[in-house]
C-alpha positions in Angstrom: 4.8 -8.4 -73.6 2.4 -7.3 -71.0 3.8 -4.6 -68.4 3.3 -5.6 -64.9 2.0 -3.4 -62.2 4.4 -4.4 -59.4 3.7 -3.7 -55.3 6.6 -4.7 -52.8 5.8 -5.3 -49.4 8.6 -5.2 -46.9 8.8 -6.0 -43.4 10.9 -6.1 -40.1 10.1 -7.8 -37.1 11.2 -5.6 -34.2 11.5 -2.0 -33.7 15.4 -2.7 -33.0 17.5 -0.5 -35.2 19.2 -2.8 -36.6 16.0 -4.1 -38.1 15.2 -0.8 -39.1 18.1 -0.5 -41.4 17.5 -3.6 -42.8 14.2 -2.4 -43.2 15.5 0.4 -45.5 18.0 -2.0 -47.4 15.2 -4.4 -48.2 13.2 -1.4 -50.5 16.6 0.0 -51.9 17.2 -3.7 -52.9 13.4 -4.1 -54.4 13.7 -0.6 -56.2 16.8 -1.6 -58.2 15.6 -5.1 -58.8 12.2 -3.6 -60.4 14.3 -1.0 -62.7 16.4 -3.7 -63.8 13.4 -6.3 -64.8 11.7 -5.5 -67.9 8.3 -4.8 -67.9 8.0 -4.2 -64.2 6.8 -1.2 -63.2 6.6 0.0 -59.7 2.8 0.8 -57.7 3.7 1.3 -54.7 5.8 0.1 -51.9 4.2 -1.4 -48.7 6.2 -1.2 -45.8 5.4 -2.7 -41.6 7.6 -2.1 -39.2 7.7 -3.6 -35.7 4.6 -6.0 -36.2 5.0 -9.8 -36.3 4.0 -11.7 -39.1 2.3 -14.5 -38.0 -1.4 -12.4 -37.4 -2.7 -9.5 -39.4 -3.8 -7.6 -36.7 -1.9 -4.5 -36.9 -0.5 -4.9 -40.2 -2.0 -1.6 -41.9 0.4 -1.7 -45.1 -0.8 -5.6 -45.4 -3.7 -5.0 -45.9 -4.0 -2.0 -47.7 -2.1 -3.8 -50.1 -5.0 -6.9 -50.2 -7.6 -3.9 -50.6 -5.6 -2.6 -53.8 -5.1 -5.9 -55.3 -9.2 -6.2 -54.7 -9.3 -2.7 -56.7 -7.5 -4.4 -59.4 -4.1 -1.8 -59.5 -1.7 -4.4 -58.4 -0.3 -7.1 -61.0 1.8 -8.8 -58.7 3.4 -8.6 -55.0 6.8 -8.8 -54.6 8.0 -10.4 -50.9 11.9 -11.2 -49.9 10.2 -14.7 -47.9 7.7 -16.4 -47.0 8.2 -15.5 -43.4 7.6 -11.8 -44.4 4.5 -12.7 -45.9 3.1 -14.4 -43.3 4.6 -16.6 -40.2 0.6 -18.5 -40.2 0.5 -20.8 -42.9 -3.5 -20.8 -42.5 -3.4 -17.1 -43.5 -0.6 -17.3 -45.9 -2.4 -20.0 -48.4 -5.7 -18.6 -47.4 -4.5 -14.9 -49.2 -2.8 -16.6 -52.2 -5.6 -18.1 -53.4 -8.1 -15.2 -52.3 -5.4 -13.3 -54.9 -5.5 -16.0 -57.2 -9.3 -16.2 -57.4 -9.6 -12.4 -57.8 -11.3 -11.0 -61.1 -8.3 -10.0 -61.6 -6.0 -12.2 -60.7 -2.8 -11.1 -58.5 0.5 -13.6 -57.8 2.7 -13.6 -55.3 6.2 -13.3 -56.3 8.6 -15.1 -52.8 12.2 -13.8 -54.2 14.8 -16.1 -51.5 12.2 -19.1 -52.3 12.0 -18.5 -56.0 8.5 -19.3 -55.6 5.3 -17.2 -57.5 2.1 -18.5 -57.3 0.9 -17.5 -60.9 2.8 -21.1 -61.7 0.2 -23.8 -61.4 2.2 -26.3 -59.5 3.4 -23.6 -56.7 1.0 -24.8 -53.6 3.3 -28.1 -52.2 6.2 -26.0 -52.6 4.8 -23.1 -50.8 2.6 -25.0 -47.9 5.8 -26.6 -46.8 7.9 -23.7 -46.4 4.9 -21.8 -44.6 4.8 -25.0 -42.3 8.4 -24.0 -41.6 8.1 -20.4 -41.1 5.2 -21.0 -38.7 7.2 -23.5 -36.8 10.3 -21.5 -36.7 8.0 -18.4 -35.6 6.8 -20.9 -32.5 9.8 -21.6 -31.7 11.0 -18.3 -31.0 8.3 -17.7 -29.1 9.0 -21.1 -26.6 12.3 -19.2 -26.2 11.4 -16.1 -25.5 8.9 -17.2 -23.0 11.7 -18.9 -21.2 14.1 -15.8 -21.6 11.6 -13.7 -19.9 10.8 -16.2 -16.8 14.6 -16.9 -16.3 14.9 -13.1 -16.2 12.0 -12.6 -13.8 12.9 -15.9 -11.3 16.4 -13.9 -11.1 14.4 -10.7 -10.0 15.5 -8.7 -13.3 12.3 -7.3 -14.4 11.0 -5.4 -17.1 9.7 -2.1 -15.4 7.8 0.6 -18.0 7.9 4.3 -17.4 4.6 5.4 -15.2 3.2 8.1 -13.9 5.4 8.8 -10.8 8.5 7.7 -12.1 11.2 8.3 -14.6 14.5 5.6 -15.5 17.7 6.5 -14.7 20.7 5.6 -16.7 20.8 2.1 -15.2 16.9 1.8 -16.3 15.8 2.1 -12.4 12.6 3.5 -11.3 13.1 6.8 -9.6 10.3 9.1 -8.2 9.5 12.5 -10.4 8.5 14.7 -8.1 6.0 16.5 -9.5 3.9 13.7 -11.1 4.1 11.7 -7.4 1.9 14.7 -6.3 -0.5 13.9 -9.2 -0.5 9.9 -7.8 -0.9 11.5 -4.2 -3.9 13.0 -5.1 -5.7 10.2 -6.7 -5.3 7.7 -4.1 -6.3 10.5 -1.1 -9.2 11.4 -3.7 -10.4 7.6 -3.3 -9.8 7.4 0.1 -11.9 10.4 0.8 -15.1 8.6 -0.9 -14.6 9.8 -4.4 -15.3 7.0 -7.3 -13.0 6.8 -10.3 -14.9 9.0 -12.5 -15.4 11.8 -10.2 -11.4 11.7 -10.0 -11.0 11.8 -13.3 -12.8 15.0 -14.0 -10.8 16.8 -11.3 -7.9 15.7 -12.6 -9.4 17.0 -16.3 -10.6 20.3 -14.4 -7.4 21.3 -12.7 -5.5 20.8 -16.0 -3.1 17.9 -15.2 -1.7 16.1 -17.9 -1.0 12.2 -17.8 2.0 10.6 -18.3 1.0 10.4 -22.2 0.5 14.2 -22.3 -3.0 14.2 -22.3 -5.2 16.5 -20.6 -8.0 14.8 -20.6 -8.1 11.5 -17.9 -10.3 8.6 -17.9 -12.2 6.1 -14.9 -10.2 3.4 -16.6 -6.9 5.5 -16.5 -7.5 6.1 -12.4 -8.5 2.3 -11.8 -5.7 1.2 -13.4 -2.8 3.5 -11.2 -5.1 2.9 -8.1 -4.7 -1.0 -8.9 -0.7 -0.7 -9.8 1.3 -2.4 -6.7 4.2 0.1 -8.2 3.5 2.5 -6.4 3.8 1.3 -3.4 7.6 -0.2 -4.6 6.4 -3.7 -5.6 6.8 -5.1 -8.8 4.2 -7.7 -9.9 5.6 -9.7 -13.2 3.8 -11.8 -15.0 0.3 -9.9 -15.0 -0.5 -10.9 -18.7 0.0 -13.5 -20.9 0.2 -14.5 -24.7 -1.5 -18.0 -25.0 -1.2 -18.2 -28.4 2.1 -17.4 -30.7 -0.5 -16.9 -33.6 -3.1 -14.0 -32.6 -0.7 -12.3 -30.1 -3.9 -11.5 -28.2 -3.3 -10.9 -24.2 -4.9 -12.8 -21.6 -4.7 -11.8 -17.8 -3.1 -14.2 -15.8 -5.3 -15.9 -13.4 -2.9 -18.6 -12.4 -2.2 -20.1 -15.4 1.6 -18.8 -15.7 4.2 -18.5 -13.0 4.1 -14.9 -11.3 7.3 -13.2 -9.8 6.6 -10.8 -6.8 9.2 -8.3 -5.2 8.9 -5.9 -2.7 10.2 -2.9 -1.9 11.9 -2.9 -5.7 12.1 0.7 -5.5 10.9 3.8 -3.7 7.6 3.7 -3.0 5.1 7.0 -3.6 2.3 5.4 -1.0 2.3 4.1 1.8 2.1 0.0 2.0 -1.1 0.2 4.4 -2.8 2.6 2.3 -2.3 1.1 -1.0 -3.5 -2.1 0.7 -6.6 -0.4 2.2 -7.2 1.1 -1.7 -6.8 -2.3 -2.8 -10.3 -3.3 -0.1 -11.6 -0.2 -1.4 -11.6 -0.1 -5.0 -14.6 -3.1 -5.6 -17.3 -0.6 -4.0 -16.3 1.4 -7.1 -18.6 -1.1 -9.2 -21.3 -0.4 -7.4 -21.3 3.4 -7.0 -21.2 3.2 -3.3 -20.7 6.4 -1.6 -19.1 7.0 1.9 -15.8 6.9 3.4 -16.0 3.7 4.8 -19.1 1.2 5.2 -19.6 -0.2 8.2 -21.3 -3.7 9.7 -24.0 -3.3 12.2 -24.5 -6.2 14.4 -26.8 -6.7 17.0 -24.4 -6.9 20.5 -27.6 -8.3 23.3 -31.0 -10.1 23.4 -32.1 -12.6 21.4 -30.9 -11.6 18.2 -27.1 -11.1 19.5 -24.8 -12.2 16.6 -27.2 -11.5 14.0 -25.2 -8.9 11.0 -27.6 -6.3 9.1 -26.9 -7.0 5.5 -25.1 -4.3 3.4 -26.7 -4.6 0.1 -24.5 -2.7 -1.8 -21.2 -2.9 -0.4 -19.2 -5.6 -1.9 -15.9 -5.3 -0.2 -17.3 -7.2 2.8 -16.4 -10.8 2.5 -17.8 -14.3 4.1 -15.3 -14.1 6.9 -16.1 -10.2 7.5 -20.1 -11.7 8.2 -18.8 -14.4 10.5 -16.1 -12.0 12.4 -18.7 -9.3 12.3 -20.8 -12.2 14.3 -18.3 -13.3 16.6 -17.3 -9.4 17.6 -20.0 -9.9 20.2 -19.5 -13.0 21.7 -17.0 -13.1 24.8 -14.6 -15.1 24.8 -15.6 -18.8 25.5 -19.8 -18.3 24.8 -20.9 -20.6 22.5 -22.5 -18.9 19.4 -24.2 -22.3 18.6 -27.9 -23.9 19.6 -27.9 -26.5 22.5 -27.7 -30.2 20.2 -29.8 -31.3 23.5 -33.2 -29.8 23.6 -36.0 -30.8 26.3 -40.0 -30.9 25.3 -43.0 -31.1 28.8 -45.9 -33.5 28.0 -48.7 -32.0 29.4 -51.8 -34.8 30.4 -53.9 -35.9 26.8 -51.1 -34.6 24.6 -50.2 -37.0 21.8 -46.8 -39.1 22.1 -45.2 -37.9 18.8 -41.9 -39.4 19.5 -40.8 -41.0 16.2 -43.0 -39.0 14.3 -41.7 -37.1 11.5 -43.4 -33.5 10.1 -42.8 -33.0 6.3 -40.5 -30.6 4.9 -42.1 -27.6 3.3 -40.0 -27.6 0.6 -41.5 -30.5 -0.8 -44.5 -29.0 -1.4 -45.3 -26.2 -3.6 -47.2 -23.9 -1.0 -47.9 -20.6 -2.0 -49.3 -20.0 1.6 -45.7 -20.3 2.6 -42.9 -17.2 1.9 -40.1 -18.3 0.1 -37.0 -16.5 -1.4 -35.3 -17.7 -5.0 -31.5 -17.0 -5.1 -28.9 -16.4 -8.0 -25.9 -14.5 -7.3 -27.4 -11.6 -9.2 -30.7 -11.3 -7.9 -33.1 -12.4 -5.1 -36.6 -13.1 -5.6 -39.6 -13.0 -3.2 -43.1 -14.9 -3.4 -46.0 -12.8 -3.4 -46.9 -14.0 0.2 -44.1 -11.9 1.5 -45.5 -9.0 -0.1 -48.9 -9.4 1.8 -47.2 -10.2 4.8 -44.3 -7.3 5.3 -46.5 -4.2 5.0 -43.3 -2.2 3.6 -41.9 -1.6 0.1 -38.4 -1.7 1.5 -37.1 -4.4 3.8 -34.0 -4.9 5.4 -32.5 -8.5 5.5 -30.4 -9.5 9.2 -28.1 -13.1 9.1 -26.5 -15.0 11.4 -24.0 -16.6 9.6 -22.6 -19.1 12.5 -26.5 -20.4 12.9 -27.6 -19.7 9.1 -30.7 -17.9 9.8 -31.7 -15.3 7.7 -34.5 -12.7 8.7 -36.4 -10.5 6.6 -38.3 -7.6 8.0 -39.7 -4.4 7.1 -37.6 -1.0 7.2 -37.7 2.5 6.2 -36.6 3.9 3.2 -33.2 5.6 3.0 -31.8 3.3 5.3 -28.2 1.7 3.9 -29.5 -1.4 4.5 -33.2 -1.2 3.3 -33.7 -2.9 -0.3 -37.1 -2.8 -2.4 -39.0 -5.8 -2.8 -42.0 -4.8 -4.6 -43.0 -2.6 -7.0 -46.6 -1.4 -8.5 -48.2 -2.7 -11.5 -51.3 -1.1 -12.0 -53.8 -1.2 -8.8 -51.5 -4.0 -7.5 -48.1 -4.4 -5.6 -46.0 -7.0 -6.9 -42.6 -8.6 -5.8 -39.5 -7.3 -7.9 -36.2 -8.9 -7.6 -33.6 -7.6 -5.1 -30.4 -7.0 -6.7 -27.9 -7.4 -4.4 -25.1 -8.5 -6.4 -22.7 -7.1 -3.8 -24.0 -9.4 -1.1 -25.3 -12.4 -2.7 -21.7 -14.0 -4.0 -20.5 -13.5 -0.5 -23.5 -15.8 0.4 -23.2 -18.6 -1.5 -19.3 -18.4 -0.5 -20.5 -18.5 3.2 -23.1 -21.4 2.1 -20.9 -23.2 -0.3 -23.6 -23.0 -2.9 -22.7 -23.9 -6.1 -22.9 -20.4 -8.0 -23.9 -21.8 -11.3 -27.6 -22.8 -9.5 -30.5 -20.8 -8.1 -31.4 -21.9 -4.3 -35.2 -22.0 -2.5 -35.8 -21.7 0.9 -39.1 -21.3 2.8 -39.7 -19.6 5.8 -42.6 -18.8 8.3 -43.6 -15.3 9.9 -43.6 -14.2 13.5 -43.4 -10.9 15.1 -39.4 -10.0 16.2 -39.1 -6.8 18.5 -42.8 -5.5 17.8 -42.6 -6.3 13.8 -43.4 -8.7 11.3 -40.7 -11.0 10.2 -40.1 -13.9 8.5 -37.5 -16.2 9.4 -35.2 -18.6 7.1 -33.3 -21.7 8.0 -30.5 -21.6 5.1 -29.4 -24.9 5.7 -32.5 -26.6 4.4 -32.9 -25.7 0.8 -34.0 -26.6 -2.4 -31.3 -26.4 -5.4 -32.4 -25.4 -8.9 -30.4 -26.9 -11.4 -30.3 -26.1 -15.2 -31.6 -29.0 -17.2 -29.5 -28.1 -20.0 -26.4 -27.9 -18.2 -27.1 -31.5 -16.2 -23.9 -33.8 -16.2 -23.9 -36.8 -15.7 -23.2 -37.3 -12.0 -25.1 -34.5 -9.8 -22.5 -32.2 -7.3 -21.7 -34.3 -3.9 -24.4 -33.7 -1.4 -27.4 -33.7 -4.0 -30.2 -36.1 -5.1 -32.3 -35.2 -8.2 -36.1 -35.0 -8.5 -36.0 -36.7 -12.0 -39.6 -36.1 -12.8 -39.7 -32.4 -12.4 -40.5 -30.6 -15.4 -39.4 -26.9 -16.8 -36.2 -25.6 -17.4 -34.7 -26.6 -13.9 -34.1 -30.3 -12.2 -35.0 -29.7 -8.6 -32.5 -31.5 -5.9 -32.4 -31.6 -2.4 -29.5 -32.5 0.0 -28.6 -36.4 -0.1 -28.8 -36.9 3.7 -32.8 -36.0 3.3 -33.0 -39.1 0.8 -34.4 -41.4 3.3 -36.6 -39.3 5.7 -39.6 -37.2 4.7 -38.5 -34.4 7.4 -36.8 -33.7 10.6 -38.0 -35.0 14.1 -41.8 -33.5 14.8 -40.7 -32.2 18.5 -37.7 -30.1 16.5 -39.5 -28.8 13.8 -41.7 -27.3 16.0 -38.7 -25.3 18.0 -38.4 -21.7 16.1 -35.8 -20.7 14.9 -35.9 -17.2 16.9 -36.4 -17.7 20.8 -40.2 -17.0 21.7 -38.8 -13.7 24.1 -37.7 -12.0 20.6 -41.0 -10.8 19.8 -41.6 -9.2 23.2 -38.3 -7.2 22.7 -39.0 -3.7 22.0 -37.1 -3.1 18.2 -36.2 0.5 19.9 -33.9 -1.4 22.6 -31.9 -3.5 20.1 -28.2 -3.1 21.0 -26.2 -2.1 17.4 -22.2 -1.8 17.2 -20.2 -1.3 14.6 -17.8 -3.2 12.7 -15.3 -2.6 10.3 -12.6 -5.0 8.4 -9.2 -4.3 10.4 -7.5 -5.0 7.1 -8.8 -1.5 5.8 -6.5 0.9 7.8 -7.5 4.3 6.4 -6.4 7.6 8.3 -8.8 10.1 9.6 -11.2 11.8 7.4 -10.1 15.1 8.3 -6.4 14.2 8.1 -7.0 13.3 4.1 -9.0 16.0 3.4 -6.4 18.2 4.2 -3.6 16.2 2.3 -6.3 16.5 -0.6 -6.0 20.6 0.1 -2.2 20.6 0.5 -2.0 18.4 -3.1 -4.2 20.6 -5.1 -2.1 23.6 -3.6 0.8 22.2 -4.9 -0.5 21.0 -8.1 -2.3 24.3 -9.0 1.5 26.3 -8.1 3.6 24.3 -9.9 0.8 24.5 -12.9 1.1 28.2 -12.7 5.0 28.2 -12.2 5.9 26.4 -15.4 2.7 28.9 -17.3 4.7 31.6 -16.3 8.1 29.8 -17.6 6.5 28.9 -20.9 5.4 32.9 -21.2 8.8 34.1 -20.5 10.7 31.4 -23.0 8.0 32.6 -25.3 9.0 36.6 -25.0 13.2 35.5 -25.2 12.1 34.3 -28.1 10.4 36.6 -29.9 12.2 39.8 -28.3 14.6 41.3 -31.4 18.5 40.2 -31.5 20.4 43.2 -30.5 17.6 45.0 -28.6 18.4 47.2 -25.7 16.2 47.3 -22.6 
């Protein structure tokens, strides 16, 4: 008879030891089954250990085996269950019959189930018990997800080694001394201005090693300590999340699982206030911002009092930083808002326009008018604000309590200065303004729906001896994707249903019945008349910063950066010194005399 080429696969769920030595007792059991069955000849075994059967991710032996069978070496594979094979019943048929359907065709031998696949009527048999391994394999996992949130709702959490810390006997967090310097460093390092990546190459440089051993440090290695609420003695549980028993893959949990919080757990390496104040600090990281600490600049007298100079590139400033920014200025009890009541003189001739409306701009596509496009990625100008601002870079000023936005020319190099044109050929065109770090914060402030664009239009005047333009924000003109059109429109929108392109145009709903605002209104600017008499040179700027960023002086964490390195490079040195004099015990003769 013909002699087959026999490959056993084994494989153990966990890494617990236990498992282990059943691990080795299932291929002592397979090699003396194989040299008692005629005809059976070993190939190979295949052995996985601590790697779950129900996805293939990670299971090297697996499938190395599968690729063998493809090279036509393997006969037939030999499996103690089913639920060693496979815990997925859509994978576990799916590989039989690749096998079966092979040039050479391979069969799959389940010993406890007395089931191989080279017999023609094996599928039922087979597709049932796969339907109970899977089911028994999601099972465990329903328990296991309840295990772990009765632990964690009981404050008995699972708390891995990390840099900074080693586990006592009772599994407690305790502080190792010498790596807390190493965590020391990297949050002072960030506090002083310095992005992830620059961190991580002084780290590299000076010859640290991580917790792993490595000597070489990564952005992604920094961002994640500078982001771990350990080290200031929280624990955080619940951070990740396995949706599916099937693929194992993680997903972070943004709400959609309980989380367990609890502070003070264990000694903490920094300082609550400045982990919290890394925390505020770490989003300017995506933007390559530089600086120790950006700052607001609001206008403090004269008409513009309230208005906030935009920070472009600064993301860490919120809606409610713009609007406390704004109110910084204000005493106590002054109104920050327009008078509702507003008085107009008739002078002798004028027209009685009482009643009268004056259209909205928006209505009309007027390319006499400046207008401004917004995403939250980008904002784009209309080519009349590149004849009208004679600058490349403009700066951008809102009053978030009154929702005016101005846009006026600036001088490059300025923090707040963005380009809005660029060359192409012999003429200047407009170029969007990414200001991804602002933008989101303004549609928060707006309520804009960020999956739309927004249009506004403006007009020009002259504010403190320049040319501006100014922006009402609350009259707009939404952009909605056609293709992504529902069938009822957001609350506070009416459609334009004959508009053609990619976008449906809406407006807001209480505009449905009026073809603008009252004539005598429309006419009042936005900017009182005595703004552009106000020399620019007398504008009143003070500064604001978010109180919830407490950061200690700069000259106080450049020396603790000093002081760190110090101790990091001695202690570097001390054990170099060790390892040389182990080294020369070692090698000196048994016996010698000094």
């Amino acid at each position: 008879s013909k002699v087959m080429r026999v490959a056993v696969y084994a494989r153990v769920s966990t890494l617990d030891k236990r498992q282990t030595s059943s691990f080795e007792l299932q291929k002592n059991h397979y090699l003396d089954t194989i040299n008692r069955t005629p005809n059976w000849t070993l190939t190979k075994i295949y052995a996985d250990e601590g790697i779950s059967g129900t996805s293939l991710n990670h299971r090297d032996s697996f499938v190395e085996m599968i690729e063998d069978c493809k090279k036509g070496i393997i006969d037939l594979i030999v499996v103690r269950s089913v639920s060693r094979f496979a815990r997925n019943i859509v994978d576990c048929i799916r590989l039989v019959r690749e096998l079966l359907a092979l040039p050479h065709p391979v069969g799959v031998f389940f010993e406890t189930e007395h089931i191989c696949t080279l017999d023609p009527k094996y599928e039922m048999s087979l597709s049932m018990i796969a339907t109970l391994a899977q089911e028994e394999s999601h099972n465990k996992s329903e328990v296991m997800n309840v295990s772990i949130d009765q632990r964690f709702s009981r404050g008995i959490f699972i708390v891995p080694v990390l840099l900074g810390y080693d586990h006592d006997s009772d599994g407690n967090l305790v502080v190792n001394k010498s790596e807390a310097i190493i965590v020391k460093l990297i949050f002072n390092l960030l506090m002083s201005g310095c992005s992830c990546t620059e961190i991580a190459e002084t780290l590299t440089d000076l010859n640290v090693r991580t917790k792993r051993g490595k000597v070489k440090w990564t952005d992604s290695t920094i961002y994640s300590i500078l982001r771990n609420e350990r080290y200031c003695g929280d624990v955080l549980a619940r951070k990740t999340f396995t949706p599916s028993y099937l693929n194992h893959k993680s997903k972070k949990n943004r709400q959609d699982r309980n989380q367990y919080l609890q502070r003070d757990h264990h000694e903490a390496i920094i300082p609550r206030e400045e982990f919290e104040a890394v925390q505020n600090l770490l989003p300017k990281m995506r933007q390559r911002c530089k600086g120790y600490l950006p700052e607001l600049n609001v206008i403090s007298e004269g008409p513009l009092k309230g208005f906030v100079l935009v920070n472009p590139r600064w993301p860490g400033f919120r809606d409610y930083d713009y609007l406390n920014a704004c109110k910084s200025v204000y005493s106590k009890g002054e109104s920050t808002e327009e008078p509702t009541e507003k008085k107009f003189e008739a002078y002798a001739g004028d027209f009685d326009l009482r009643g009268y409306e004056t259209v909205r701009a928006l209505f009309y596509d007027d390319a006499s008018r400046p207008a401004i496009t917004f995403s939250t990625k980008k904002a784009t100008f209309s080519i009349f604000i590149t004849k009208t601002l004679a600058s490349h870079d403009v700066e951008m000023l809102l009053h978030p309590i009154k929702k005016i936005l101005i846009v006026r020319s600036s001088t490059a190099g300025l923090r707040s200065a963005v380009g809005c044109t660029r060359q192409k050929g012999d003429r200047t065109v407009p170029c969007p303004i990414k200001c991804e770090a602002f933008l989101p914060t303004l549609f928060c402030l707006l309520g804009w729906n960020t999956d739309y664009k927004y249009r506004i239009v403006g007009s020009k005047m002259t504010i403190s001896g320049r040319e501006a333009l100014t922006f009402d924000l609350g009259s707009f003109e939404c952009l909605i994707p056609r293709d992504s059109m529902e069938p009822f429109l957001p609350t506070g929108l009416t459609p334009i249903t004959d508009s053609v392109g990619k976008n449906v145009k809406a407006y807001p709903v209480q505009w449905a019945n009026f073809f603008g605002g009252s004539h005598y209104l429309s006419q009042t600017p936005l900017i009182p008349r005595d703004a552009r008499h106000t020399p620019f040179r007398t504008e009143s700027i003070v500064k604001y910063r978010d109180p919830s960023i407490s950061l200690p002086p700069r000259d106080e964490t450049n020396k603790r950066i000093e002081d760190l390195v110090t101790a990091i490079k001695d202690e570097l040195s001390a054990a170099e010194t060790e390892t040389v004099s182990e080294a020369e015990t070692i090698a000196e003769p048994e016996g010698a005399i000094n």
